[in-house]
FIMARLUM-874843 format. One record per residue (C-alpha): x, z negated, y negated; residue number from 0. Coordinates in nm, 3 decimals, decimal comma, padded with zeros to 5 digits, always signed. Example, Ala and Ser with C-alpha at 12.3 -4.5 7.8 and 13.67 -1.06 7.14 Angstrom:
% FIMARLUM-874843
+---------+---------+---------+------+
!    east !      up !   north ! resi !
+---------+---------+---------+------+
! +01,230 ! -00,780 ! +00,450 !    0 !
! +01,367 ! -00,714 ! +00,106 !    1 !
+---------+---------+---------+------+
END
This chain:
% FIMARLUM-874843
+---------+---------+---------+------+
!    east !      up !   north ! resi !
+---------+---------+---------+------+
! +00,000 ! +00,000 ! +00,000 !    0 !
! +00,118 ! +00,108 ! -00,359 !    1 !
! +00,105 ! -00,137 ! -00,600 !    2 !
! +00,042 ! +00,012 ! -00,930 !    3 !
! +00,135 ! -00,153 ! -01,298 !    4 !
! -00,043 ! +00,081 ! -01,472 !    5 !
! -00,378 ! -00,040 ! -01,668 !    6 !
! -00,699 ! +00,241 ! -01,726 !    7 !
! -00,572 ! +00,407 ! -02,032 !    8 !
! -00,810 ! +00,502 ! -02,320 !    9 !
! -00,862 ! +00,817 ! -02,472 !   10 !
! -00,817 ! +00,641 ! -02,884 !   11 !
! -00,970 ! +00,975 ! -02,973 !   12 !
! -01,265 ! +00,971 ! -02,820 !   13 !
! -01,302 ! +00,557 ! -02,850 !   14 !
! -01,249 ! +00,594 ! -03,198 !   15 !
! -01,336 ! +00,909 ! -03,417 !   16 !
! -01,723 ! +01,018 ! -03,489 !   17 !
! -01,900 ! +01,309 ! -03,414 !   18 !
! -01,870 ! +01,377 ! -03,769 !   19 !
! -01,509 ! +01,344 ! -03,813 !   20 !
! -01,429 ! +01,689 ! -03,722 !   21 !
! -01,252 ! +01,801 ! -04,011 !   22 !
! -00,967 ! +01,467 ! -04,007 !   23 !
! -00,958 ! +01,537 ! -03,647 !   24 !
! -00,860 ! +01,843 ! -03,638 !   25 !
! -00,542 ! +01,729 ! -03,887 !   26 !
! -00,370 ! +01,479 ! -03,634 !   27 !
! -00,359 ! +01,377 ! -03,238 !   28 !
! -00,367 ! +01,043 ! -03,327 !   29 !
! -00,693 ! +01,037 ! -03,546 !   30 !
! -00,844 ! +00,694 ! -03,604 !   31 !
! -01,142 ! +00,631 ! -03,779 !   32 !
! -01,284 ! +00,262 ! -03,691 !   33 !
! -00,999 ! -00,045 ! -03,706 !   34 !
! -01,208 ! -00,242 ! -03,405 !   35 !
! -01,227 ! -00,001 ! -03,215 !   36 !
! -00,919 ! +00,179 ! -03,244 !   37 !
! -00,688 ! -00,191 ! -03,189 !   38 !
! -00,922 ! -00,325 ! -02,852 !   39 !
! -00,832 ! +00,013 ! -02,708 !   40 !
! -00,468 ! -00,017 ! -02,778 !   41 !
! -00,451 ! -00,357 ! -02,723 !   42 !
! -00,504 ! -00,329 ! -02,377 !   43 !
! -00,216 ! -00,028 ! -02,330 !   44 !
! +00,029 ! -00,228 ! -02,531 !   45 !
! -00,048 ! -00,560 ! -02,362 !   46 !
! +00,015 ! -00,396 ! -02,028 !   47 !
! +00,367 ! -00,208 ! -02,186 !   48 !
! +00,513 ! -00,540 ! -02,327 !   49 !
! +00,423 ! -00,733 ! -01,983 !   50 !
! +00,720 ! -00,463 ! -01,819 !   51 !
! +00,929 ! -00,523 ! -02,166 !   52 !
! +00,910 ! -00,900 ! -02,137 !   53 !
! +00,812 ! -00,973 ! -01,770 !   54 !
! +00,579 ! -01,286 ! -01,902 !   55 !
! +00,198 ! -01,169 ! -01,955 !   56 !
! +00,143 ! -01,464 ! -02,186 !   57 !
! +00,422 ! -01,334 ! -02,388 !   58 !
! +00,355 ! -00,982 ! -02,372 !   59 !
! -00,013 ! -01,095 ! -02,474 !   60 !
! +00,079 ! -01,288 ! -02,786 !   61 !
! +00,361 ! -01,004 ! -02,911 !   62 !
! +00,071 ! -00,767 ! -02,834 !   63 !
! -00,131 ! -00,987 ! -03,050 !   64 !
! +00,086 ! -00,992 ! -03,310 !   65 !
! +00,150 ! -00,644 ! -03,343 !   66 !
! -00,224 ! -00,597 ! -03,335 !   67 !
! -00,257 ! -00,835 ! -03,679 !   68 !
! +00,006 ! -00,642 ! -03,831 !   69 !
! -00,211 ! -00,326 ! -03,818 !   70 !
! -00,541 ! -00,483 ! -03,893 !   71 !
! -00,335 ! -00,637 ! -04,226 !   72 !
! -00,240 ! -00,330 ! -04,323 !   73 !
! -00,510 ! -00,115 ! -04,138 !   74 !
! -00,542 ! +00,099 ! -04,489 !   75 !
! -00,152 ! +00,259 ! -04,442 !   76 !
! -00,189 ! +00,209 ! -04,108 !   77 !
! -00,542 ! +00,422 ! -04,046 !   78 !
! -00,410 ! +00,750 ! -04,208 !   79 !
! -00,066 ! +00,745 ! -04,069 !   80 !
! -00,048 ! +01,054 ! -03,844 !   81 !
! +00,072 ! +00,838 ! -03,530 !   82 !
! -00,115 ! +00,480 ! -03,552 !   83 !
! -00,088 ! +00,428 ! -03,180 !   84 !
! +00,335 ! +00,513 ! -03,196 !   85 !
! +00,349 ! +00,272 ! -03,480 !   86 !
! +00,184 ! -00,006 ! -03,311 !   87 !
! +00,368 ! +00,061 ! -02,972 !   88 !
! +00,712 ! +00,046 ! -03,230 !   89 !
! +00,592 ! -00,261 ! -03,329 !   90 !
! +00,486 ! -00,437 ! -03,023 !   91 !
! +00,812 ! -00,296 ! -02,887 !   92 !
! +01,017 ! -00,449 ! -03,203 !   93 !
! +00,896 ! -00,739 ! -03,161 !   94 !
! +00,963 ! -00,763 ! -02,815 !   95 !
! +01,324 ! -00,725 ! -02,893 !   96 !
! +01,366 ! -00,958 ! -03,183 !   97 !
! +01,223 ! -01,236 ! -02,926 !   98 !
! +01,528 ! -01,101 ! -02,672 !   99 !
! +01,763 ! -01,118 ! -02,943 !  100 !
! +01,611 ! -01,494 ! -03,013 !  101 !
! +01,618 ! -01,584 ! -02,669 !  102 !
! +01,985 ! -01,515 ! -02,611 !  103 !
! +02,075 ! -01,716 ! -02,970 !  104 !
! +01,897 ! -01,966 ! -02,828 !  105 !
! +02,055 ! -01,936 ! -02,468 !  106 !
! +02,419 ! -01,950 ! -02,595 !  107 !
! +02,311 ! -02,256 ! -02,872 !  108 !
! +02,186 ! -02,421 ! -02,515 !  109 !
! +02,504 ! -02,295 ! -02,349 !  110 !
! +02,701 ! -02,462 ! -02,610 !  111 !
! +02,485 ! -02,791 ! -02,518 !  112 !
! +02,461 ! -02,755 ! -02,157 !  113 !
! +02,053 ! -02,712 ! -02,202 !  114 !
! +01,907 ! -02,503 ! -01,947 !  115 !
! +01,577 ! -02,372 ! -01,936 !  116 !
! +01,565 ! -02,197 ! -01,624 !  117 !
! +01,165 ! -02,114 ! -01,640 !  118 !
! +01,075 ! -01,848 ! -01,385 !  119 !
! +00,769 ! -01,649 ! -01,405 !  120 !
! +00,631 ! -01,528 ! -01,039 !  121 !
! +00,492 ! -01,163 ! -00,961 !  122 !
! +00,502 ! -00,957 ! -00,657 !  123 !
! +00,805 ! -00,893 ! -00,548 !  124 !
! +00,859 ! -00,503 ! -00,640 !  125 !
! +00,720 ! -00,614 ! -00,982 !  126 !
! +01,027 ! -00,851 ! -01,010 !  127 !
! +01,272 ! -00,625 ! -00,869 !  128 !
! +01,161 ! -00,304 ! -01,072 !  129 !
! +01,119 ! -00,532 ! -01,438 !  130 !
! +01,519 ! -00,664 ! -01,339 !  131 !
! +01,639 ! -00,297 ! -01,268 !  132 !
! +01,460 ! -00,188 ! -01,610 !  133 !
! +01,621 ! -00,493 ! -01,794 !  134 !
! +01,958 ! -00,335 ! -01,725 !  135 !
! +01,893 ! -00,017 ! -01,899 !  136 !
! +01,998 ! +00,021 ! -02,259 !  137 !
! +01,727 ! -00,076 ! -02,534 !  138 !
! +01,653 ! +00,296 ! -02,592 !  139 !
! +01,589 ! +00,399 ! -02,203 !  140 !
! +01,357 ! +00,049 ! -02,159 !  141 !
! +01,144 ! +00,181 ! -02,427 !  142 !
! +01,162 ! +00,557 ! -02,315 !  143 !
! +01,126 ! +00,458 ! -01,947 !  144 !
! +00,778 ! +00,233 ! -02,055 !  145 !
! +00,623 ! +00,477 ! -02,309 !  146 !
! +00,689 ! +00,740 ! -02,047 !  147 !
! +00,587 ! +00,614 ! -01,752 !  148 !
! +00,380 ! +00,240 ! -01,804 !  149 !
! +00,160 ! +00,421 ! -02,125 !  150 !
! +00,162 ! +00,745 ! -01,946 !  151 !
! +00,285 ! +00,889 ! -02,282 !  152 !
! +00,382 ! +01,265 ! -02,317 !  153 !
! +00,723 ! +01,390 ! -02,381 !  154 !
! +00,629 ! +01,457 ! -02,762 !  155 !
! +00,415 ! +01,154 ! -02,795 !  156 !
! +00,736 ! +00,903 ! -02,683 !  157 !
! +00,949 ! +01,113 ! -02,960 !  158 !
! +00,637 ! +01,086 ! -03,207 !  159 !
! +00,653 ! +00,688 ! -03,096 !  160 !
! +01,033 ! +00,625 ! -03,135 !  161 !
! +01,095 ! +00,851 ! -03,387 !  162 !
! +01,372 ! +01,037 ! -03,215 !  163 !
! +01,374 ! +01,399 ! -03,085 !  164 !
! +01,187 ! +01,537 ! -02,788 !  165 !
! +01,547 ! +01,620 ! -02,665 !  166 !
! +01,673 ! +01,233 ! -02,679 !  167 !
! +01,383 ! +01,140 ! -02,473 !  168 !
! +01,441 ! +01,379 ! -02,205 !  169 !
! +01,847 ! +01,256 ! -02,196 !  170 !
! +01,696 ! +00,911 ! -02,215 !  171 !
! +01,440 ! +00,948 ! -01,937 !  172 !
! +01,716 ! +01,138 ! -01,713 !  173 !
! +01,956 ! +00,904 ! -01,763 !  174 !
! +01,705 ! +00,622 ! -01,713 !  175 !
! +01,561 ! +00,747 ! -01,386 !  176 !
! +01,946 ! +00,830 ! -01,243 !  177 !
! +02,065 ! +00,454 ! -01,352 !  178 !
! +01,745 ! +00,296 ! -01,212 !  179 !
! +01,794 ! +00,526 ! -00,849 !  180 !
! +02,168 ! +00,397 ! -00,860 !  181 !
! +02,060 ! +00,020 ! -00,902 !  182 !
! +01,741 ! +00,044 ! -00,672 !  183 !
! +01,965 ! +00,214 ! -00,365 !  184 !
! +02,206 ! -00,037 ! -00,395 !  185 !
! +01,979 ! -00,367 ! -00,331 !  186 !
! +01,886 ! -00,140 ! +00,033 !  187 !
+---------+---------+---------+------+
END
């Protein structure tokens, strides 16, 4: 039996834009007309995306959270962007690693004190093993490798996310999937 990470995704155009909306539509993908709407249907997506960043679903939850109040605060910049879902997933994903970089200033300061907090969170597992592999991958092929494959985003729509080209995510992706093969054949 396959287990399978991935959440129902949502199609934010559909969820979000009104019959009558034809004309914005038709100007950007990544139309949003309703706030509500538009962050519960990305909440869910980027929830699921941080819980492989961070391997903690409370966590994950509460960055997911956070980057959700940062777009309702500034839903009026935010609403006519032409990529609202990238710049929330940049966000979630930002925040995710400001609370790594945190967490290791914190780990040496405890290092430095002999404080340990050794807190481990239990999943299946292939959850555990595949969330360690992805952990060893360079900031920019974690967040390739989970728009890509967790969100189920297209080639363009990780580039649109990141802000990089559509080439860098292919070399990021390849170089992802090769380093993840190398670490997963070696724990056979």
């Amino acid at each position: 039996m396959t287990m399978s990470l991935r959440p129902e995704l949502v199609d934010l155009d559909r969820a979000t834009a009104s019959p009558d909306d034809s004309s914005a539509r038709a100007s950007s993908p990544y139309f949003v007309s309703d706030a509500e709407t538009f962050l519960a249907a990305v909440g869910a997506q980027l929830t699921g995306a941080l819980v492989i960043r961070v391997g903690d679903p409370l966590l994950a939850e509460e960055l997911a959270s956070e980057a959700i109040a940062r777009a309702w605060a500034d839903w009026a910049h935010v609403s006519v962007m032409e990529n609202p879902t990238g710049w929330v997933f940049r966000v979630g994903l930002n925040l995710a690693a400001s609370h790594w970089r945190r967490r290791a200033a914190r780990r040496r300061i405890d290092e430095r004190h002999l404080v340990r907090d050794d807190a481990v969170h239990l999943c299946t597992a292939e959850a555990l093993v595949m969330r360690d592999a992805i952990a060893q991958l360079s900031e920019q092929q974690q967040r390739v490798v989970i728009l890509r494959f967790y969100v189920q985003m297209s080639v363009q729509e990780t580039a649109d996310t990141l802000e990089v080209s559509t080439g860098t995510v292919k070399t990021q992706t390849s170089r992802a999937i090769a380093r993840l093969r190398t670490m997963l054949n070696e724990d056979d």
